[in-house]
N, C-alpha and C positions, 0 to 999 in steps of 0.2 A: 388676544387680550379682550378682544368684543365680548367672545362668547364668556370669558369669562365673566365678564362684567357683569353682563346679562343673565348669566345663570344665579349670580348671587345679590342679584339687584345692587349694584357699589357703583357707583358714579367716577369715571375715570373723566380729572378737568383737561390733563392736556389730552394731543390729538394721537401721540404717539412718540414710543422711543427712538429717535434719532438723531445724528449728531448735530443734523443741522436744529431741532429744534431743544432740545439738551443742553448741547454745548454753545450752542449761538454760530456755529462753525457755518458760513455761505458758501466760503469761498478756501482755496487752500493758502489765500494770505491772511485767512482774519484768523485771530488766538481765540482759543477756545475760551469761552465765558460761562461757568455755571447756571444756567438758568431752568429754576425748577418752580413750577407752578403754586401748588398746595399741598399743608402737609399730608392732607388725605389723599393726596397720589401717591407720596413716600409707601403710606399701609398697604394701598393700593397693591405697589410696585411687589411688595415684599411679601402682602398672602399670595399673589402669582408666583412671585418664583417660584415658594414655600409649596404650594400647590404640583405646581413641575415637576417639583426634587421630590414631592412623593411618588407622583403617576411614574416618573421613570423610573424610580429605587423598587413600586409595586412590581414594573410590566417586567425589570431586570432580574427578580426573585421567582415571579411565576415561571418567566423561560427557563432560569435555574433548576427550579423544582422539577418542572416538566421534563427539561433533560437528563437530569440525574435521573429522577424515575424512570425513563424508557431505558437508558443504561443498566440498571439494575435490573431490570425487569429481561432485558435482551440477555446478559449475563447468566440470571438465574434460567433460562430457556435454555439458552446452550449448553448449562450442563444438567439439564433433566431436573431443573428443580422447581416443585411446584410452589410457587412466589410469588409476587409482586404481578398479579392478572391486572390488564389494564379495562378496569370497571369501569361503566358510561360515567360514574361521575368523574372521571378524569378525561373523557371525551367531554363534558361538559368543560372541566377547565380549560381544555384545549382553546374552546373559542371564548372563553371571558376574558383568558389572558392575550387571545388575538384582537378581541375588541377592542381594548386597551391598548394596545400597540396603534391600534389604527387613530385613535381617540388623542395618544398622542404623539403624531407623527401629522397629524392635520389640527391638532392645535384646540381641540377640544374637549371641555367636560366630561367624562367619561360616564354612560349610563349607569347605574346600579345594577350589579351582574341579578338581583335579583327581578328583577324587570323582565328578564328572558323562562322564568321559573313557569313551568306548566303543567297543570295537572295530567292531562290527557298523555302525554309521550310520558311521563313519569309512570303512569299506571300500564303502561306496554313493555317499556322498559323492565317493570319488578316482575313482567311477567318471565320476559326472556329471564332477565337474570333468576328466576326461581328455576328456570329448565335449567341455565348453567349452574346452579350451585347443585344439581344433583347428578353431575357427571365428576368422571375424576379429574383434576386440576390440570395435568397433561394433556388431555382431551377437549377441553372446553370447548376451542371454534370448531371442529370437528362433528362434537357430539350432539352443540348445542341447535346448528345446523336442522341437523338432523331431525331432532325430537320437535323444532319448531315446524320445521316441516310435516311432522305427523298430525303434530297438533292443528293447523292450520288444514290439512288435508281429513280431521275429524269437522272442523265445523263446516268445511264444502261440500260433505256429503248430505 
């Protein structure tokens, strides 16, 4: 809840959720007694959940996504059909939606996947992918291999 607090400049008055300071609860003979600081913790309390229940509904649909797609992609492979190629931009979501697991699984704000965006690997990238779009769909890591290897062994000469 620090970070969160901090990322969005929000001032949290109490010190933290427990029962001891919450409920009033010391000890296991005393009854528990409501006690809640200010209403702006209430907001507080509830754009953090609010926050949570999206990071984890996000990070729960990308590994969805992800999964399903390498099924389908393994599916259409096994029976010779040329489908569902796994293009660097789904290497890319590989690690946004890993980021985001990590982000919240340690309780923090998650970067802007577009913060990782780079020109340079992008421009290498449409390069390979220009050699793979001109082999045939069955062939791709094979071919692609290959022709980047010639290529590569044109600019070392």
């Amino acid at each position: 809840m620090k970070a969160f607090s901090s990322d969005r400049k929000l001032y949290l008055h109490m010190n933290g959720l427990t029962a001891k300071g919450i409920l009033g609860v010391n000890s296991s003979a005393d009854f528990p007694v409501g006690q809640w600081f200010k209403g702006a913790d209430t907001t507080f309390v509830l754009k953090f959940l609010i926050f949570k229940r999206r990071l984890i509904k996000v990070v729960r649909l990308g590994m969805a996504m992800l999964t399903l797609y390498t099924r389908i992609a393994a599916m259409a492979h096994s029976r010779s059909l040329p489908r569902f190629k796994l293009t660097p931009k789904y290497h890319m979501l590989m690690h946004v939606v890993y980021q985001l697991m990590l982000d919240r699984d340690a309780n923090r704000s998650p970067i802007n996947p577009l913060a990782y965006s780079c020109q340079m690997p992008e421009d290498f990238i449409n390069r390979v992918a220009t050699l793979a779009r001109a082999v045939n769909p069955r062939f791709v890591p094979e071919r692609t291999l290959y022709l980047y290897k010639v290529a590569l062994a044109k600019v070392w000469e």
